[in-house]
C-alpha positions, -999 to +999 in steps of 0.1 A: +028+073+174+045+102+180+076+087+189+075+064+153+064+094+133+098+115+146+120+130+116+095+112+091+073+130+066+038+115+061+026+114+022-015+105+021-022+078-005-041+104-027-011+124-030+018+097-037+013+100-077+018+140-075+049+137-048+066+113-069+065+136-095+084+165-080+100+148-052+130+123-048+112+101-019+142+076-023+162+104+001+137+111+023+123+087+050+085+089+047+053+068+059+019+067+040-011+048+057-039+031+035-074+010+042-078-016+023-104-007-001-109-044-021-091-075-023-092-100-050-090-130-047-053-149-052-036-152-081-017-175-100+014-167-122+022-187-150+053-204-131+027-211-106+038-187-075+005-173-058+001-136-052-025-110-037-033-082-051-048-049-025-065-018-032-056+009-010-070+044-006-060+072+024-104+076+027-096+111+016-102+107-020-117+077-034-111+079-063-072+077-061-061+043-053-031+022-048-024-016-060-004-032-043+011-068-052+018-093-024+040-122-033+061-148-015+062-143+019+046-114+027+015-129+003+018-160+026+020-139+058-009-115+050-031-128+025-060-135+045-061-096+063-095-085+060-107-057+040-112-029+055-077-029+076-054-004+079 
């Protein structure tokens, strides 16, 4: 872990929101690590691609919580992950 981490900066979940707001994180390389807090269940859009949709939370505070959208391949590649994953 070491060895990946080298020359990157980690940002918790629960702190994202306030980075992004006083930091360019598109010129810095950075990692952030999440559980998966709740699924729901797949989605449809309208021109009928499916899609996940994750909640993610750091376990520090959980109250601050991350969507993320899963479409395409990635949705097709990790849509069944359990909750509860990291």
């Amino acid at each position: 872990m070491d060895r990946k981490m080298a020359n990157r900066k980690l940002i918790r979940l629960s702190q994202l929101k306030s980075k992004l707001a006083v930091e360019n994180l598109e010129e810095i390389d950075w990692v952030t690590f999440g559980v998966i807090v709740k699924k729901v269940t797949p989605q449809s859009t309208n021109n009928g691609r499916t899609f996940s949709i994750w909640r993610l939370n750091d376990l520090r505070d959980l109250n601050q919580c991350v969507s993320l959208f899963l479409f395409g391949d990635v949705h097709k590649e990790h849509w069944k992950t359990d909750q509860g994953t990291v």
